[in-house]
C-alpha positions as CSV (number, residue, x, y, z in Angstrom):
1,X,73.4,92.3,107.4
2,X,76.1,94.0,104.9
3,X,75.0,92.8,101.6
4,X,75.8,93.9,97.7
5,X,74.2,95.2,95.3
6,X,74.6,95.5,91.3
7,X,73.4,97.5,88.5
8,X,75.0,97.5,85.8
9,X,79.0,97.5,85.8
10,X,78.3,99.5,88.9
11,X,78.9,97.4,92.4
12,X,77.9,99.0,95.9
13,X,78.8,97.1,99.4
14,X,76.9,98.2,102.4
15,X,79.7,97.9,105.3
16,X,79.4,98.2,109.0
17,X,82.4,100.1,110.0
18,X,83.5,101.9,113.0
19,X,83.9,105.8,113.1
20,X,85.5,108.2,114.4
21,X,83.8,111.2,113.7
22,X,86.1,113.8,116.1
23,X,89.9,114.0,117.6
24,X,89.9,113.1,121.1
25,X,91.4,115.3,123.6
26,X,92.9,111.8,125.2
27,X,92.7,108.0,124.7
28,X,89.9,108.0,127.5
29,X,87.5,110.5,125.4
30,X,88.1,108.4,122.6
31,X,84.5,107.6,121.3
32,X,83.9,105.2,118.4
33,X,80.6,104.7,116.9
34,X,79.3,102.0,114.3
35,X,77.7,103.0,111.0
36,X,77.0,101.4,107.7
37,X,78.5,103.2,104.7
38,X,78.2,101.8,100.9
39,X,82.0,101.5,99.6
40,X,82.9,101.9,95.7
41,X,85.8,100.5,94.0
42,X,88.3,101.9,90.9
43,X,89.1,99.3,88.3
44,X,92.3,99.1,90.1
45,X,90.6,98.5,93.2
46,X,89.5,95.4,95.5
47,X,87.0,95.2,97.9
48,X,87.9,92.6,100.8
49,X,85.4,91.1,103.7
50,X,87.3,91.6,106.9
51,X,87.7,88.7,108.8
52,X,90.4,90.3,111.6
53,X,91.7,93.8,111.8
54,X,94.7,94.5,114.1
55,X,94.5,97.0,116.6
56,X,98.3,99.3,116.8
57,X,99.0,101.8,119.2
58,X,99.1,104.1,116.0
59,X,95.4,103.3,115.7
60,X,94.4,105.1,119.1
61,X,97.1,107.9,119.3
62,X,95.9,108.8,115.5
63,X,92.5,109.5,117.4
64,X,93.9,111.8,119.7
65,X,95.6,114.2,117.4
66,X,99.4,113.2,117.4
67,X,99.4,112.3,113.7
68,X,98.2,116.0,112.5
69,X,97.7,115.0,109.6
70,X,94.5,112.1,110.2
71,X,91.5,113.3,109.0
72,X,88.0,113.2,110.2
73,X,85.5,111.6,110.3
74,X,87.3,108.1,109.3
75,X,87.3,104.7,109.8
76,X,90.3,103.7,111.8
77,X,92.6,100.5,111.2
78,X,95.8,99.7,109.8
79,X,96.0,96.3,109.2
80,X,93.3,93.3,107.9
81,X,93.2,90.1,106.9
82,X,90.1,88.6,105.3
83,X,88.7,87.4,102.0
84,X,88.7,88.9,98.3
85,X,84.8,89.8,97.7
86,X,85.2,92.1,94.7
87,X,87.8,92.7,91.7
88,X,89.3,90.8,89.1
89,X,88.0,86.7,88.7
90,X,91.0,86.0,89.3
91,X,91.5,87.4,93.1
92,X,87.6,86.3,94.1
93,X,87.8,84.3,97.0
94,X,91.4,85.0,97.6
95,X,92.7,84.6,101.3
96,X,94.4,88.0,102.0
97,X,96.3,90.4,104.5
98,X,97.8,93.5,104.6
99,X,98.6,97.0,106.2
100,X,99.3,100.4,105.5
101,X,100.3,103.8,106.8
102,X,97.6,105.3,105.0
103,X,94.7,103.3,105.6
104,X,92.9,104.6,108.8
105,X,94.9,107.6,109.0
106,X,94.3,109.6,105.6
107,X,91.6,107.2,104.0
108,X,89.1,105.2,105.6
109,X,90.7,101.5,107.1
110,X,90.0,98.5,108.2
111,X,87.8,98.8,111.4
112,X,85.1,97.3,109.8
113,X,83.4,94.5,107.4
114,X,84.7,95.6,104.4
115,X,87.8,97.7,102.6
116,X,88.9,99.1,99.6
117,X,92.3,98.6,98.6
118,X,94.5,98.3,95.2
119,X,95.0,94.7,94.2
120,X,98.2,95.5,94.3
121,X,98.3,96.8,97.8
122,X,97.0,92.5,98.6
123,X,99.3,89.9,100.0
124,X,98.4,86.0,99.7
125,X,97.7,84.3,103.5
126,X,99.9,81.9,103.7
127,X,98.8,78.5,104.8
128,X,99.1,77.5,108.6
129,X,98.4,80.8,109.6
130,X,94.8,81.7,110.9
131,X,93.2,85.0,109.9
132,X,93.4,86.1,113.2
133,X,97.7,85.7,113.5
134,X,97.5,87.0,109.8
135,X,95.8,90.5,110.8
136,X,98.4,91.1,113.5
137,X,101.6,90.7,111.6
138,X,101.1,93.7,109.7
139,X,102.6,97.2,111.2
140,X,105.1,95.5,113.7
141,X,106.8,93.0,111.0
142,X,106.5,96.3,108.4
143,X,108.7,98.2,110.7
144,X,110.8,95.6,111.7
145,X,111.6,94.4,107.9
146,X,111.9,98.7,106.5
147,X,114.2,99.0,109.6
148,X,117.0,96.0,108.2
149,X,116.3,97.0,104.6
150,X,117.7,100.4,105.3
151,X,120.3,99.2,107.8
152,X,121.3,96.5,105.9
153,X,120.3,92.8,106.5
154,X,122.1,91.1,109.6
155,X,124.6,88.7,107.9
156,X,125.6,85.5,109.3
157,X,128.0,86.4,112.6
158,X,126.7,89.9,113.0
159,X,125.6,90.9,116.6
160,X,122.6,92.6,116.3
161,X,121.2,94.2,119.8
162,X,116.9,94.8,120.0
163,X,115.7,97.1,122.8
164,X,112.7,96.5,123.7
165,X,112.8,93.2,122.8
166,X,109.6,92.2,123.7
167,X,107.2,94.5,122.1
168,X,105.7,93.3,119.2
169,X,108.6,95.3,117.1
170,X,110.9,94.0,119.0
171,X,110.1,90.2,118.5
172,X,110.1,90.9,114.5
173,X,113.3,92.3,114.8
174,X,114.5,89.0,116.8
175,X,112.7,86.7,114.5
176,X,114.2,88.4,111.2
177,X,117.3,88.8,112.7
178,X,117.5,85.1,113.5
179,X,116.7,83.9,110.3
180,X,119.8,85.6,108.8
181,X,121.9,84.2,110.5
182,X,122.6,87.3,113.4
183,X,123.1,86.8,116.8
184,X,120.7,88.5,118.9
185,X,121.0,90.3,122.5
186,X,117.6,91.8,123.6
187,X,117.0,94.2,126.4
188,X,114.5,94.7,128.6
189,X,113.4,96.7,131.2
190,X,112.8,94.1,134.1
191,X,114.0,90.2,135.0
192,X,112.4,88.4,132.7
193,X,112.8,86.4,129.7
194,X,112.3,86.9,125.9
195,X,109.1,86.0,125.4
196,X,108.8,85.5,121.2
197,X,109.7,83.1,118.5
198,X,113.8,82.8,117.3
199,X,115.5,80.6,115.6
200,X,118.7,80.6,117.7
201,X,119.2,81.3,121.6
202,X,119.2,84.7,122.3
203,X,120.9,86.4,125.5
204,X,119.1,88.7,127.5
205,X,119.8,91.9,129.6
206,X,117.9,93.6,132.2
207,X,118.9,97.3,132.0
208,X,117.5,97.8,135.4
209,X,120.2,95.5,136.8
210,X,123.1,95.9,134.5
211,X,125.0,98.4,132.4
212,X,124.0,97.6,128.9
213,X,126.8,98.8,126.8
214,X,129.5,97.3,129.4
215,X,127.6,93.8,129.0
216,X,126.9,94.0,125.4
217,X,130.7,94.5,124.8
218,X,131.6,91.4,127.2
219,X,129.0,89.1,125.0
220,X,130.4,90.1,121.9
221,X,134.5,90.2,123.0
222,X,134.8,93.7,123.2
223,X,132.9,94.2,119.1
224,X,129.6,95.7,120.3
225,X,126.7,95.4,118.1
226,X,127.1,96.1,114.4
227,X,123.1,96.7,114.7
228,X,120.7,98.4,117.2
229,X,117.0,98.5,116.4
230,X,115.9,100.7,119.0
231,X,112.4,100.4,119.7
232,X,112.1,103.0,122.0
233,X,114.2,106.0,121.9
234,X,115.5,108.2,123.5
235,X,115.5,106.4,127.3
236,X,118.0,103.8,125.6
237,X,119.8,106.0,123.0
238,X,122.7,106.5,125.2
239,X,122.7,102.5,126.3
240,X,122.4,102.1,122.2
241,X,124.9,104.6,121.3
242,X,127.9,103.4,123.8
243,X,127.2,99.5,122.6
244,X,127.6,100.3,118.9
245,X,130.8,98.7,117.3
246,X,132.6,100.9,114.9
247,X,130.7,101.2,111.9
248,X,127.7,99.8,113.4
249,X,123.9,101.3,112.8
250,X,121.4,101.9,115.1
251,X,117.4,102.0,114.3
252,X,115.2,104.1,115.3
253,X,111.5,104.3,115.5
254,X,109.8,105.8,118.5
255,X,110.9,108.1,121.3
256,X,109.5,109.3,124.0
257,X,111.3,112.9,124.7
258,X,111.8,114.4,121.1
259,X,115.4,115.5,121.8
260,X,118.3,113.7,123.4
261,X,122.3,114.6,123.3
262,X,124.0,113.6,121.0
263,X,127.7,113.2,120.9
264,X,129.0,114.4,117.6
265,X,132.8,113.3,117.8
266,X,132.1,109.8,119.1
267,X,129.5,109.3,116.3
268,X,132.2,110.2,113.2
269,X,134.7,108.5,115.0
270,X,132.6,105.5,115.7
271,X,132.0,105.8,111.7
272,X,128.3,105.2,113.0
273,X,125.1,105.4,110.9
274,X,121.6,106.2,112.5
275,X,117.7,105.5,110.5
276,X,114.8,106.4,111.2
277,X,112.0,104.5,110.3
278,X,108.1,106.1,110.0
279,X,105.9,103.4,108.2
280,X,102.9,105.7,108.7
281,X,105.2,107.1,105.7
282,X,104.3,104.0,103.6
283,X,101.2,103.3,101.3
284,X,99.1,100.0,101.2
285,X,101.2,99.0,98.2
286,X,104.3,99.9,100.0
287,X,103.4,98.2,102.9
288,X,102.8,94.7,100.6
289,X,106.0,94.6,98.9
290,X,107.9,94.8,101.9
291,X,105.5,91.9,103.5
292,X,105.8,89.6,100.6
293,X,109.8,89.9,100.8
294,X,109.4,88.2,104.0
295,X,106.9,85.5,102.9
296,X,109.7,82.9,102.5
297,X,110.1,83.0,106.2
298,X,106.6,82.4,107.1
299,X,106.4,79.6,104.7
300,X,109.3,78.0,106.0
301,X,108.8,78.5,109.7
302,X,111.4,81.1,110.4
303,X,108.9,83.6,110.9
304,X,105.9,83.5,112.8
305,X,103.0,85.8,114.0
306,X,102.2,86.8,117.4
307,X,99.8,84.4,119.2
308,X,96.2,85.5,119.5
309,X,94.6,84.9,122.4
310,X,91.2,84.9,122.9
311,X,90.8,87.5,125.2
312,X,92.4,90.1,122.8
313,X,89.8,89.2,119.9
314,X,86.9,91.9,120.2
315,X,83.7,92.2,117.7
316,X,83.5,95.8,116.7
317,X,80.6,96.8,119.1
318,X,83.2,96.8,121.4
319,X,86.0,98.5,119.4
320,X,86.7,101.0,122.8
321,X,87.6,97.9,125.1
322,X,90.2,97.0,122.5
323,X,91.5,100.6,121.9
324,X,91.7,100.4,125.9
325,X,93.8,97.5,126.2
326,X,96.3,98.8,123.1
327,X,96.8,102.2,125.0
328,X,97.1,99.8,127.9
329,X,100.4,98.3,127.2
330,X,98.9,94.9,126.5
331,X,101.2,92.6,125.6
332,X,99.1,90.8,123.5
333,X,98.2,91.6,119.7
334,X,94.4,92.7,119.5
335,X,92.0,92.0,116.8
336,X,88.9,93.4,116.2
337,X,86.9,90.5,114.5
338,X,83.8,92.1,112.7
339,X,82.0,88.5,112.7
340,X,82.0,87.8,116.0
């Protein structure tokens, strides 16, 4: 049972946590085990009783070796939700969640009971939202929101154009784009319909079907998208590239092939602007600014997490069926849940 302990000014918490105490040489070999460790705080510091942890795809590729700079042994996890357990009176009990691109890469995370983060690194649950939606908002809606704030925020009118549309990413992108007032045109891969929240109709394109770009410029009058979040890379970049209006910027945050070719006279001629987007880049506190920029939306409906079913909630002990069905392709957003 995790329990703790006092003496003095000095607090200890006992925490079950999973571990990774190795790279993998692939997702398969991937071999988490479950310890208890005591976790300190700084003054600074919080510690927080895990209620959900999201599971990324970030989580099980860091265990593999292709972020070279995750350190071992660690306790994987990105994201958390959960409840305030030690800090300042005034954040006791607090309802919480949050994410990182530190946490679980280059410091222990939240695969486990317990965490230590900055208070200022926490971001208030807002009501209507379980602890189980709250842990899975984290990295996708992080990405989603750094990936507008360096493009620019879709205004009113603007045609904005997800690929990928519905991976989590993707459906962030949709949902925030929405709310601003953008119209939205997703793509995807195969007939079939957008599958997340938005608070306007959206059209859809299957790009095994149809030319993107020519269809993109017939649903937009010949304007293409002033936007692209690109969600995958390089098997769309060309799709992306050829739907851009002048002017327009296109979003970038994973690829599979590291190099694609790129057309230098059509991109200053288009006047075009391409960002890339790395949250593993950001630090807890990072991650909670952008987060509570968005809480607005949340509050008022416009945003919503991901639906949590509850086939995709795992307890710890079985933290390698979850990392299984992330490296899967699930659709769904996992949790691990340390309680259950």
């Amino acid at each position: 049972m995790n329990a703790i302990t006092r003496s003095g000014t000095d607090v200890v918490v006992e925490a079950t946590c999973v571990r990774l105490n190795a790279k993998a040489a692939d997702a398969a070999a991937i071999a988490p085990s479950i310890e208890k460790h005591s976790l300190t705080r700084q003054p600074h510091e919080v510690v927080v009783a895990i209620e959900a942890a999201g599971v990324n795809p970030s989580d099980v590729k860091a265990a593999t070796g292709l972020m070279p700079y995750a350190v071992f042994p660690r306790t994987p996890g990105r994201d958390f939700s959960g409840r305030v357990v030690e800090g300042p009176d005034a954040l006791i009990g607090k309802a919480v969640f949050g994410s990182s691109g530190d946490l679980g890469i280059r410091r222990d995370g939240t695969h486990a009971s317990h965490v230590v983060v900055e208070a200022a690194a926490l971001v208030e649950k807002p009501d209507g939202i379980s602890m189980d939606e709250a842990a899975g908002i984290g990295v996708p809606f992080v990405t989603a929101i750094e990936g507008f704030r360096r493009a620019g925020a879709p205004r009113p009118g603007e045609h904005v154009l997800v690929m990928g549309v519905n991976g989590k990413v993707g459906q962030a992108a949709v949902q925030l784009a929405t709310w601003q007032g953008a119209r939205v045109i997703g793509v995807v891969r195969k007939d079939e319909p957008y599958e997340g929240h938005a608070n306007a109709p959206i059209q859809i394109i299957n790009s095994s079907a149809t030319d993107v770009a020519e269809r993109v410029r017939e649903l937009t009058d010949g304007h293409g998208a002033d936007i692209v979040f690109n969600t995958v890379g390089d098997p769309y970049f060309d799709d992306a590239h050829h739907s851009l209006a002048k002017a327009g910027r296109q979003i970038l945050i994973a690829t599979t092939n590291q190099t694609v070719k790129f057309n230098i006279l059509e991109f200053y001629r288009g006047r075009h602007t391409y960002l890339g987007v790395d949250t593993l880049a950001f630090s807890t506190i990072e991650s909670a600014e952008l987060l509570r920029s968005v809480l607005p939306g949340f509050a008022g409906g416009f945003l919503r997490p991901y639906p949590i079913i509850p086939s995709s909630i795992y307890p710890l002990a079985e933290t390698k069926a979850a990392y299984t069905a992330v490296i899967g392709s699930s659709r769904n957003r996992v949790v691990l849940r340390p309680g259950a």
